[in-house]
C-alpha positions in Angstrom: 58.4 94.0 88.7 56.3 92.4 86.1 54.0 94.6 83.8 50.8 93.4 85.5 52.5 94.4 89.0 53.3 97.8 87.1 50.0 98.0 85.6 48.2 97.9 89.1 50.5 100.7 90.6 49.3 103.0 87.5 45.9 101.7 88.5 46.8 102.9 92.3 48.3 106.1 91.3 44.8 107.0 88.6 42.8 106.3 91.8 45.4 108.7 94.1 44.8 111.4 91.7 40.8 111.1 91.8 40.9 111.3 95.4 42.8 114.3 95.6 45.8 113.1 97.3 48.7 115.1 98.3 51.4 115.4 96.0 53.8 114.4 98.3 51.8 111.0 98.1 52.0 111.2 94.1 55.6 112.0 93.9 56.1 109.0 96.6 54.0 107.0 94.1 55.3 107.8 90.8 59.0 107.6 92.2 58.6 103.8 93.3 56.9 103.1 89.9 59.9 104.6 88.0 62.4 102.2 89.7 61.8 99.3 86.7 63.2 101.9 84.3 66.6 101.0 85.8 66.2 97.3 85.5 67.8 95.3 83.0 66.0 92.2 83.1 65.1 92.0 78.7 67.3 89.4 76.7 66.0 90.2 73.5 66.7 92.4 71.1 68.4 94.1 73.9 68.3 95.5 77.5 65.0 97.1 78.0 64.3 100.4 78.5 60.4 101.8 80.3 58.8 104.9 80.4 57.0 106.2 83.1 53.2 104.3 82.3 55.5 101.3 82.4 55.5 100.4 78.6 58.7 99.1 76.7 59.8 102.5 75.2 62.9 100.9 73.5 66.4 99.3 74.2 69.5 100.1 75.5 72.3 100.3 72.6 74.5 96.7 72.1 77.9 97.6 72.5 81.0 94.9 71.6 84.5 96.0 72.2 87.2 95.4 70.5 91.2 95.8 71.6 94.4 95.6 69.9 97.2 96.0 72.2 101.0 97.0 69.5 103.9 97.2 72.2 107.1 97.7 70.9 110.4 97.9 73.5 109.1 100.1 76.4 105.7 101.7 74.5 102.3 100.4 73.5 99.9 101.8 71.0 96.4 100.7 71.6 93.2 100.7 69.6 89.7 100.5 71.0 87.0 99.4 68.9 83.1 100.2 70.3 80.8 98.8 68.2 77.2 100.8 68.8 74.7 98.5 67.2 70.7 100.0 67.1 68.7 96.6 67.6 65.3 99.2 67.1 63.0 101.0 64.8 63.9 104.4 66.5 66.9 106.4 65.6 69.0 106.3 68.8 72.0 108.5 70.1 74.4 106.0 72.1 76.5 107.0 75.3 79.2 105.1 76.5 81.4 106.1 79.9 84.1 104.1 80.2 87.7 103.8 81.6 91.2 104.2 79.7 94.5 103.7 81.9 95.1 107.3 84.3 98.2 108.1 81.8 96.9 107.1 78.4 97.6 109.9 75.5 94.3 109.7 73.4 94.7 111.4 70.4 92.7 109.6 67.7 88.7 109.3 67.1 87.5 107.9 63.7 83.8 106.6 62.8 83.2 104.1 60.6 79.0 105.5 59.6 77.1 104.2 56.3 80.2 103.0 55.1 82.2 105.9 55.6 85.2 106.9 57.3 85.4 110.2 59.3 88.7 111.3 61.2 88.2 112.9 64.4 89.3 116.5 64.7 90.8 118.0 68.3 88.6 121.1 69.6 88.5 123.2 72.7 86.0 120.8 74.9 83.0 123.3 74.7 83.5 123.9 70.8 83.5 120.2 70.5 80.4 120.2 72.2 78.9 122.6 69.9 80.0 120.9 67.1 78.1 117.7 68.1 75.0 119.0 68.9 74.4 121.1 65.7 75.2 117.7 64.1 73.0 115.7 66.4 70.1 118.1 65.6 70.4 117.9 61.9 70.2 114.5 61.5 74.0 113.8 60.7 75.5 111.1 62.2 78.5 112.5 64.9 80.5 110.9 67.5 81.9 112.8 70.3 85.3 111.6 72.7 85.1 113.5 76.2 87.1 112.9 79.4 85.7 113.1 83.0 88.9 112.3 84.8 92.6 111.1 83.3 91.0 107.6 83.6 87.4 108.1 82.8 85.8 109.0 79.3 82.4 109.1 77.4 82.0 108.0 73.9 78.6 109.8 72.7 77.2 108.7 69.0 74.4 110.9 67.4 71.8 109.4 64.8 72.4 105.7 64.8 70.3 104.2 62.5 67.4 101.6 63.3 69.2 98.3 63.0 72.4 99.5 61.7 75.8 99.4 63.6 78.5 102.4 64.3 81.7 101.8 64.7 84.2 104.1 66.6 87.6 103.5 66.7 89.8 105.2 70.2 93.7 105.0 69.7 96.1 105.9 72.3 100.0 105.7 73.4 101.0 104.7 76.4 104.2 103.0 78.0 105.1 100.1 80.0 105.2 99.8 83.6 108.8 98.3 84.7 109.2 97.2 88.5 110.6 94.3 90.0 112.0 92.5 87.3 108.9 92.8 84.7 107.1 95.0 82.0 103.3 95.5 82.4 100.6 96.9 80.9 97.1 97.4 82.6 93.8 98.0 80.6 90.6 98.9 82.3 87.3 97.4 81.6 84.8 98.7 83.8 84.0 102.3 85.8 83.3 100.8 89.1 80.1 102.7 90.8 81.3 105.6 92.9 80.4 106.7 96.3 79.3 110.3 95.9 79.5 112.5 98.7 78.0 116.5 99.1 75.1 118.3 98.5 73.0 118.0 95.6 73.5 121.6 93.5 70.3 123.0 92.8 68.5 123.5 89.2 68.1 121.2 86.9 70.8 118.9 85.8 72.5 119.7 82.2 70.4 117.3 80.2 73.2 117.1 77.6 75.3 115.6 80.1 73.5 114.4 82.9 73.5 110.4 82.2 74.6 109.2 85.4 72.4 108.0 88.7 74.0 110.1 90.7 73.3 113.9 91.2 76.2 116.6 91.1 76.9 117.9 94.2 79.1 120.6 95.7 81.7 117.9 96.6 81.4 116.6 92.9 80.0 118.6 90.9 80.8 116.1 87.4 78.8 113.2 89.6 76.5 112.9 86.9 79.1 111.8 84.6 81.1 109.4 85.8 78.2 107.4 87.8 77.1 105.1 84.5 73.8 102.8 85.0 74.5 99.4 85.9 73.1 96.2 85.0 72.7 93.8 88.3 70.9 90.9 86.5 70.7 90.3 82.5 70.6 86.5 81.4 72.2 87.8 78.2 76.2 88.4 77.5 75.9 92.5 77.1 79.2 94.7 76.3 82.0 91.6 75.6 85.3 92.6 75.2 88.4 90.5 72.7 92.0 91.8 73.3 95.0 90.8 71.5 98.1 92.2 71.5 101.0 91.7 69.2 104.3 92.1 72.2 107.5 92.8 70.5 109.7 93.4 73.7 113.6 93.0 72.3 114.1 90.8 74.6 114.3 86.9 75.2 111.3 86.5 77.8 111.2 83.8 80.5 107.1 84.4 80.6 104.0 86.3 79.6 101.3 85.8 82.1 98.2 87.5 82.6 97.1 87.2 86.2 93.1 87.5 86.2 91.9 86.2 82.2 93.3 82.8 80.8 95.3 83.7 78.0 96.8 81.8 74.7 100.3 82.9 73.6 101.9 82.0 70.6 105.4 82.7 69.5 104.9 84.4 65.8 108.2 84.8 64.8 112.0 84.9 67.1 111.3 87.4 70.0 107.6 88.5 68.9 104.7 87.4 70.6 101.0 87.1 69.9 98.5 87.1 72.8 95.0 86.4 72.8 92.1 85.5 75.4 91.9 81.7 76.0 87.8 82.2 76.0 87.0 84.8 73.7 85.0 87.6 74.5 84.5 88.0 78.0 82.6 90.2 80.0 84.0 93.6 81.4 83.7 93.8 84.8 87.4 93.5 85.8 90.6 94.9 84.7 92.6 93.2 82.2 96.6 93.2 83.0 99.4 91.6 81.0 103.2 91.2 82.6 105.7 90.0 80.6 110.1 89.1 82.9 113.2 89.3 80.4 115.4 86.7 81.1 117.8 87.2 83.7 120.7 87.9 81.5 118.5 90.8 79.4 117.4 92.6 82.3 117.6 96.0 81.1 119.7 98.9 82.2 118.5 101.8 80.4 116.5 102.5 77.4 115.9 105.6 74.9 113.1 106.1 72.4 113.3 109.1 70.5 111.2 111.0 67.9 111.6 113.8 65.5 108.1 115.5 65.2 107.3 119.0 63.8 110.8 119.8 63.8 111.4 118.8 67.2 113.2 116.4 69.0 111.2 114.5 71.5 112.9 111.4 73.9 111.7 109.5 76.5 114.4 107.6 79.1 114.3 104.9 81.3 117.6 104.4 83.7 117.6 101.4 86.2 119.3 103.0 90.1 121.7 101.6 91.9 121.3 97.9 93.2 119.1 97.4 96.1 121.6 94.9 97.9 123.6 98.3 98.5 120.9 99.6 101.2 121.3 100.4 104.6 119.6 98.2 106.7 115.9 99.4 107.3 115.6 101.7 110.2 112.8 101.4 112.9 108.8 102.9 111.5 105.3 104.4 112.5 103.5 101.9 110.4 99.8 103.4 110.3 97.7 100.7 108.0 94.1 102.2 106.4 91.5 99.7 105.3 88.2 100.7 103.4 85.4 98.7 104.8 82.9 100.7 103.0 80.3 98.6 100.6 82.2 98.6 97.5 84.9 96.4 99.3 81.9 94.0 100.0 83.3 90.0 98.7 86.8 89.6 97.3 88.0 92.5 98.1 87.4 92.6 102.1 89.1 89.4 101.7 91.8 90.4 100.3 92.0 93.7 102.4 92.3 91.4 105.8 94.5 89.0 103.8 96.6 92.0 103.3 96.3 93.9 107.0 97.6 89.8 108.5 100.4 89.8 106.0 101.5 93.9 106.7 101.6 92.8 110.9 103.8 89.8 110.5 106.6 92.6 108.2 106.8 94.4 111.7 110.2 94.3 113.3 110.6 95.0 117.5 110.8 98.7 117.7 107.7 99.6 115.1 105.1 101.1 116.4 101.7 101.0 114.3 98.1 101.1 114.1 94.9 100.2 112.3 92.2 102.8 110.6 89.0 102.2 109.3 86.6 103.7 107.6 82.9 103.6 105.7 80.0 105.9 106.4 82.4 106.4 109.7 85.7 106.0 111.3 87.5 104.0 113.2 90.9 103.4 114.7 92.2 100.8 116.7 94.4 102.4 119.6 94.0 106.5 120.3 97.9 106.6 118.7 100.7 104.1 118.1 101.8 101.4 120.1 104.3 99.2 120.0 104.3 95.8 117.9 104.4 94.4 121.2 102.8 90.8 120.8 99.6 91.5 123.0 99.1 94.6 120.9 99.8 92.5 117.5 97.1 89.9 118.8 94.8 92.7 119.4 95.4 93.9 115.7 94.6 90.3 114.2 91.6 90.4 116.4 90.2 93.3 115.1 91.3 92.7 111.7 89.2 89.1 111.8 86.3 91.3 112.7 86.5 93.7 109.9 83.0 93.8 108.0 82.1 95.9 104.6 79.2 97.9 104.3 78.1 101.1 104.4 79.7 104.7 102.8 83.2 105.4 101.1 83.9 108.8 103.5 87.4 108.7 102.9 88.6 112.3 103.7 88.7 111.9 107.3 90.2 108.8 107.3 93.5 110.4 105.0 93.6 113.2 107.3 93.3 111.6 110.1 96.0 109.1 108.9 98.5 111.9 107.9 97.9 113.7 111.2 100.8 113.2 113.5 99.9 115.1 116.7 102.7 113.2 118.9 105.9 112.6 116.6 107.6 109.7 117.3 111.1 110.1 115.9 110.4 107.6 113.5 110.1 106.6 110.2 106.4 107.1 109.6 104.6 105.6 106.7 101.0 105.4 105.9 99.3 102.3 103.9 96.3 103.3 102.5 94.1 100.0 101.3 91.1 100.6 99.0 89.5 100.4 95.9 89.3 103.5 95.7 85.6 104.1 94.3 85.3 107.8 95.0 84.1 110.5 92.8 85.9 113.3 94.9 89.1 112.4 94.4 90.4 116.1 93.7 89.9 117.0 97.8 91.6 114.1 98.5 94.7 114.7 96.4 94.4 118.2 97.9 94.5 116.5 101.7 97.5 114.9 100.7 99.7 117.1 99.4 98.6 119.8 102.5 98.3 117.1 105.2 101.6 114.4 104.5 104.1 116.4 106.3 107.0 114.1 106.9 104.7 111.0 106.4 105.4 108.9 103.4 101.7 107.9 101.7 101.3 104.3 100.2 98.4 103.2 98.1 97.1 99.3 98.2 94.5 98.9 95.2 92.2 96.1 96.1 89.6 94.3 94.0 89.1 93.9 89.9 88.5 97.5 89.6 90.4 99.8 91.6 90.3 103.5 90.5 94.0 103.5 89.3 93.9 107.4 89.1 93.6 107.7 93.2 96.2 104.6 93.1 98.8 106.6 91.4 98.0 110.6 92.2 97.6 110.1 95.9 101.2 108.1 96.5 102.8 110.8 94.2 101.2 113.8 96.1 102.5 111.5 99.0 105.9 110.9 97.8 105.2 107.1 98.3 104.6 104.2 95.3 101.3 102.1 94.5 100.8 98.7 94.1 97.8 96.4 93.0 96.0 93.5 94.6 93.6 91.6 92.5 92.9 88.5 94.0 93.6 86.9 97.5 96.1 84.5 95.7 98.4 87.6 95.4 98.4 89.1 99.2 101.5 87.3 100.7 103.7 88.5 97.8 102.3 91.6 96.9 102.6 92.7 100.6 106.2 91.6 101.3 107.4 93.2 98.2 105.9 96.1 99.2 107.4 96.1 102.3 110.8 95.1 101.0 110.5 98.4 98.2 108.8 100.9 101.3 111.7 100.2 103.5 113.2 103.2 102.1 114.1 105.1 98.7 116.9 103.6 96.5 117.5 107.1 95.3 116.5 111.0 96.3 116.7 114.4 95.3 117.6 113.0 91.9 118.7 115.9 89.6 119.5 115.1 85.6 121.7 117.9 83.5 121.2 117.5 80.1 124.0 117.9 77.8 123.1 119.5 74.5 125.6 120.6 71.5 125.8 124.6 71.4 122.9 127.0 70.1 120.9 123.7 70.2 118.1 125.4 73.3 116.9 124.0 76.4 115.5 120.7 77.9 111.7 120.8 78.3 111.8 117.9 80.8 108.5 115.9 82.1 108.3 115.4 85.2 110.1 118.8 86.2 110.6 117.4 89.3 111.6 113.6 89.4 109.9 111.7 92.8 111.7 109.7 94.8 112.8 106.0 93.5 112.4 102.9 95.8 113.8 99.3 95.1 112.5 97.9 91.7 111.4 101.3 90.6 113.3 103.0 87.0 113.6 106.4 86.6 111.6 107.7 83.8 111.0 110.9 82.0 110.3 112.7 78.8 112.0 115.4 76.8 111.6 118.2 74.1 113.9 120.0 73.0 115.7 121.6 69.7 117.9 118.8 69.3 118.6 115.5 70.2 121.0 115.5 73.4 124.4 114.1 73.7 124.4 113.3 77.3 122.9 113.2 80.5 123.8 113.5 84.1 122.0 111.8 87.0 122.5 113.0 90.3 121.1 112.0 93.4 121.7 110.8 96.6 121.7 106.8 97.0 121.7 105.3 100.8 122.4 109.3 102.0 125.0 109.0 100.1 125.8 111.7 97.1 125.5 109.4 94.0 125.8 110.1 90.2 125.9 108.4 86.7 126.4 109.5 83.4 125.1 108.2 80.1 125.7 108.3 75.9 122.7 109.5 74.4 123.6 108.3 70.9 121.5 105.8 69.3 118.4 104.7 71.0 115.5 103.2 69.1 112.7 105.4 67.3 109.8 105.5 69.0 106.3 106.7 67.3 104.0 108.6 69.2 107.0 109.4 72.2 105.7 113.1 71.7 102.1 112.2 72.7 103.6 110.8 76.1 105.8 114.1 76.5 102.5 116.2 76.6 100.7 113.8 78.4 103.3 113.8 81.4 103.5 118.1 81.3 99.5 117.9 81.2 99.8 116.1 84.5 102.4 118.3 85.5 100.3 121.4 85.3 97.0 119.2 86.3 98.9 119.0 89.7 99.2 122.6 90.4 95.9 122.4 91.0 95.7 121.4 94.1 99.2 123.0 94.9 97.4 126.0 94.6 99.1 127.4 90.9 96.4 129.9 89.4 93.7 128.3 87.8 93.6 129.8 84.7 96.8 129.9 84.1 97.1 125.9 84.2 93.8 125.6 82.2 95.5 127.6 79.2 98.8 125.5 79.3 96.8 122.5 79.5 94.8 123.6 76.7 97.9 125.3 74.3 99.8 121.4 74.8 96.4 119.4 74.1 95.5 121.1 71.2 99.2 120.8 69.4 99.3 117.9 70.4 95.7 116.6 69.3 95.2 115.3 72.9 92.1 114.4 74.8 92.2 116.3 77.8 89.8 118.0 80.8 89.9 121.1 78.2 89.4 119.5 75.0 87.6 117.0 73.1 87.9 114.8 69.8 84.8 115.0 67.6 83.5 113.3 64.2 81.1 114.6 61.9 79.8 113.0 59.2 78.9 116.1 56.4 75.4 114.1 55.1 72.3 114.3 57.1 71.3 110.7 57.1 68.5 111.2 59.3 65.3 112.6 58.1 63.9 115.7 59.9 60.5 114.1 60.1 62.2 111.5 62.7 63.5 112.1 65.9 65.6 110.1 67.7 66.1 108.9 71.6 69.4 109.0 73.7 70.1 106.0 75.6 73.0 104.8 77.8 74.9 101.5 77.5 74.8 100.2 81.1 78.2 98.9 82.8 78.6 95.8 84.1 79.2 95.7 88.1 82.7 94.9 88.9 83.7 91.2 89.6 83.6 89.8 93.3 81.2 93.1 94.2 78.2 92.7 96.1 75.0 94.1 94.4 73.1 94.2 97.8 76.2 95.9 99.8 76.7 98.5 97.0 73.4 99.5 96.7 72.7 100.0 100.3 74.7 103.1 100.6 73.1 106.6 100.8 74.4 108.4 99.3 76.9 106.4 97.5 77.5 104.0 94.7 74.2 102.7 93.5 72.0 101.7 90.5 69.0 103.9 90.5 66.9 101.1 90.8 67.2 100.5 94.3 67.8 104.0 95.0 64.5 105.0 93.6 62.6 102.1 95.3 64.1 103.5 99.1 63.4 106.6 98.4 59.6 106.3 96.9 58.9 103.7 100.2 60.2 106.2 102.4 58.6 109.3 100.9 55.0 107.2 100.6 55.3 106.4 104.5 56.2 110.3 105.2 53.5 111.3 103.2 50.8 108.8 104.7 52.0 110.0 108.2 51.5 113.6 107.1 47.8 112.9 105.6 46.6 111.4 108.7 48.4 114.5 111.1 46.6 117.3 109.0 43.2 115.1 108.2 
């Protein structure tokens, strides 16, 4: 809307109030009005920001991002630079929400303000909180590091100065994925919007934290913060992103790829590599992921980092199972396949979802039974139960999959429970594919359905799109005793979905058990996980340690085809590994996490949680990192405005598909435009009733 267009709707809304209208009339008014405050149509100095009379009240912070990527053998260190520059005349607090992989170990936060270099300190969340607002209020310059979920956080920055730049610098450890022959790494570039389901809570939102477009509700009652504004049109390049990463694997490599950003890779010295993107700065709006396959003849085996930190030995372990060509042959399943058709999967990802469902039939063998669910706003399924993979019934399956469209709401718990309800057993194998992108705000209920509702179902999660919520990805097929695999382009579907089938035909190894042996008086094992999940084909075994000393052995025992199995291994020697107690507490703060919805006391896992994060110096759902500079550099005479950096919308998403849903993933734009059209026409209706 142009500012003459805005300037006649004041002019309607003067003349509304002279005549005495209702206020449901004014609110209908003022509400359509307000919808350019959302819009990010200004390419200079920055994205523009209007009040309420329509006027430019300012812009939206610049934000560049920089990331430097350090992996070493199995474990990466990363850095994350936000650059908050102030291109006003106002002082200006900046708020960032943003995503870091589901099991990254934050534990640094340093500002770089007026020259100076402030270190981060680790406080209980609330304390933090404090902290930052009594240095917000007095003018000194303060940077905040909160997290929303494991894979959402908010970067706040108090008293930037007009036309000045803060710098804040995120570090965190985090190790390789290994499966199928490769290493991995994954980094997140944009919070897809979320489809936010409930009531709205009454009374007014915490104005401290309530950034987002979205209301809580008593479904989600964090909606406001994890529901960042979004820019749908800007002729500008807003929040670009570099990576690098310096890859130091130990191995001789037969390739680095990179499947969705071009990348340059240049060989800095024997077995060391140095990766860069082939453009630049690009924009964030889709995850960036790196894979990396060791020659045939170094595929590894098993691997130990350890660490010696406060006096305590910390080690993390990856062992390699058995062979897969040892298997049984696959034995006959209840495939039941779940496809989100909901707005969000609007584009690409629909795409790929069908591409996915046409693949998943043709891995059916005579003797499967299976069948299709769907679900948006609503829910559908395409036989009553089961049926055979008979081909009339196949035909009928392609037929409906063709016919799949997106659009509409992400209501996803009835689809999971209906899925993992199995009112007439057949005997079988069942297992449960579960495609989506997973852009949901409750995801807690649904890891709660899970674990209550799987039974003797097996639950495995697709993740489809640029941006899939990696946090549903992972937690949901744990909580189902399955495995997760991504899907970011329709170029992948055909192998992603037969080596999913391959790995899903059934675990490699189960009930696995490992008895540490330690030299005498030396204590016990903390282990993380306590309980190690089943393994499937391409899939290491993994976990973290603390203990006294460094162990001399360890025991593996399991069973391997239904057979009892077991291996022992030498724990001598191993490489050091920096920052392996980060991922140690990081792994137990899942742990306990998960008690949550297995229904452990609640207090009890918040005071772990907090007692590991604060030794530690992790970010966490109960503590916070927080900088303070000790000079007031703003002058109590000035105030200051808060402003949030809007989020790009995630690549192949449609604006118009998104947008549509109520109530679900939207700008507030659009939201604000229904709502004021629809509340003018109720309004108008009602004035001519009671005339």
């Amino acid at each position: 809307m142009s500012r003459n267009e805005r300037s006649g709707w004041l002019g309607l809304l003067w003349q509304a109030v002279s005549l005495g209208l209702s206020s449901s009339i004014l609110m209908a008014l003022l509400t359509f009005l307000l919808a350019p405050q959302a819009q990010a149509a200004e390419t200079s100095p920055g994205l523009g920001l209007y009040d309420s009379r329509g006027e430019l009240a300012g812009y939206a912070p610049r934000l560049g991002t920089e990331v430097s990527i350090k992996v070493t053998g199995m474990l990466a260190r990363v850095t994350v630079r936000q650059r908050f520059s102030n291109p006003g005349e106002n002082w200006l607090e900046g708020i960032y929400v943003f995503p870091l992989p589901e099991d990254a170990a934050v534990d640094r936060l340093r500002m770089s303000y007026d020259g100076r270099l402030v270190e981060g300190e680790i406080q209980e969340r609330q304390q933090a909180r404090r902290t930052y607002e009594r240095a917000r209020a007095s003018g000194q310059g303060a940077s905040l590091l909160n997290q929303q979920r494991a894979n959402i956080f908010t970067t706040s920055v108090a008293n930037i100065p007009p036309n000045e730049t803060v710098q804040i610098e995120i570090e965190y450890q985090q190790r390789l994925q290994w499966r199928a022959g490769e290493f991995s790494l994954r980094f997140p570039l944009v919070v897809g919007p979320r489809y936010i389901p409930g009531t709205p809570l009454p009374g007014e939102r915490d104005v401290f934290s309530a950034r987002g477009w979205a209301r809580d509700t008593d479904q989600v009652p964090d909606a406001s913060q994890i529901t960042p504004p979004v820019v749908l049109r800007t002729e500008e390049r807003f929040n670009a992103v570099s990576i690098e990463a310096d890859l130091n694997a130990g191995l001789n490599l037969a390739g680095i790829t990179s499947p969705y950003h071009p990348i340059d890779v240049r060989e800095s010295a024997p077995g060391r590599y140095r990766v860069v993107l082939a453009k630049g700065n690009v924009p964030a709006d889709r995850d960036f992921v790196l894979r990396w396959r060791p020659l045939l003849t170094d595929q590894p085996t098993a691997a130990l980092f350890s660490e010696v930190w406060k006096g305590k030995h910390y080690g993390l372990l990856m062992v390699m199972p058995p062979q897969s060509q040892s298997l049984p042959e696959p034995v006959a399943r209840e495939l039941v396949l779940v496809v989100d058709t909901s707005g969000s999967m609007h584009g690409d990802s629909i795409a790929q979802a069908r591409e996915a469902l046409l693949s998943a039939l043709q891995q059916l063998k005579p003797g499967d039974r299976f069948n299709i669910i769907q679900f948006n706003s609503g829910l559908d399924a395409l036989f009553e139960r089961a049926m055979l993979a008979a081909p009339a019934h196949l035909e009928q399956a392609r037929h409906y999959i063709r016919g799949l469209q997106a659009e509409g709401g992400t209501e996803m718990l009835p689809a999971m429970r209906l899925a993992l309800d199995d009112p007439h057993p057949s005997g079988l194998l069942r297992q449960v594919v579960f495609l989506t992108d997973g852009a949901v705000g409750n995801e807690q209920a649904l890891f709660e359905a899970v674990a209550r509702g799987v039974g003797g179902s097996r639950l495995f999660t697709v993740g489809i799109g640029s941006a899939p919520n990696a946090l549903f990805m992972q937690r949901a097929a744990q909580f189902g005793r399955g495995t997760f695999t991504y899907i970011g382009s329709t170029r992948e579907v055909q192998e992603k979905v037969a080596s999913l089938f391959r790995q899903i035909s059934a675990p490699v190894l189960t009930d696995v058990r490992l008895n540490w042996q330690m030299e005498a008086g030396a204590g016990p094992v903390a282990q993380a996980p306590q309980a190690v999940p089943d393994l499937y084909a391409g899939e290491p075994l993994v976990v973290a340690i603390e203990a006294g000393a460094a162990p001399v052995a360890v025991r593996i025992e399991g069973r391997f085809g239904g057979h009892p199995w077991r291996q022992g291994l030498g724990l001598q020697g191993g490489a050091a590994g920096d920052g392996v107690h980060a991922l140690w507490a990081r792994r137990m703060i899942e742990d306990w996490m998960a008690r949550r919805v297995t229904g452990e006391d609640q207090d009890r896992v918040r005071d772990a949680v907090l007692a590991l994060a604060l030794e530690h110096r992790l970010v966490s759902r109960y503590t916070s990192l927080v900088a303070v500079d000790r000079a007031p550099a703003r002058p109590s005479s000035s105030g200051f405005r808060s402003a949030q950096v809007p989020t790009h919308l995630p690549a192949g998403w449609s604006a118009s598909a998104v947008f549509g849903q109520l109530p679900g993933t939207a700008t507030p734009a659009p939201l604000f435009m229904l709502l004021g059209l629809a509340l003018l026409a109720l309004a108008l209706i009602s004035a001519r009733r009671w005339a």
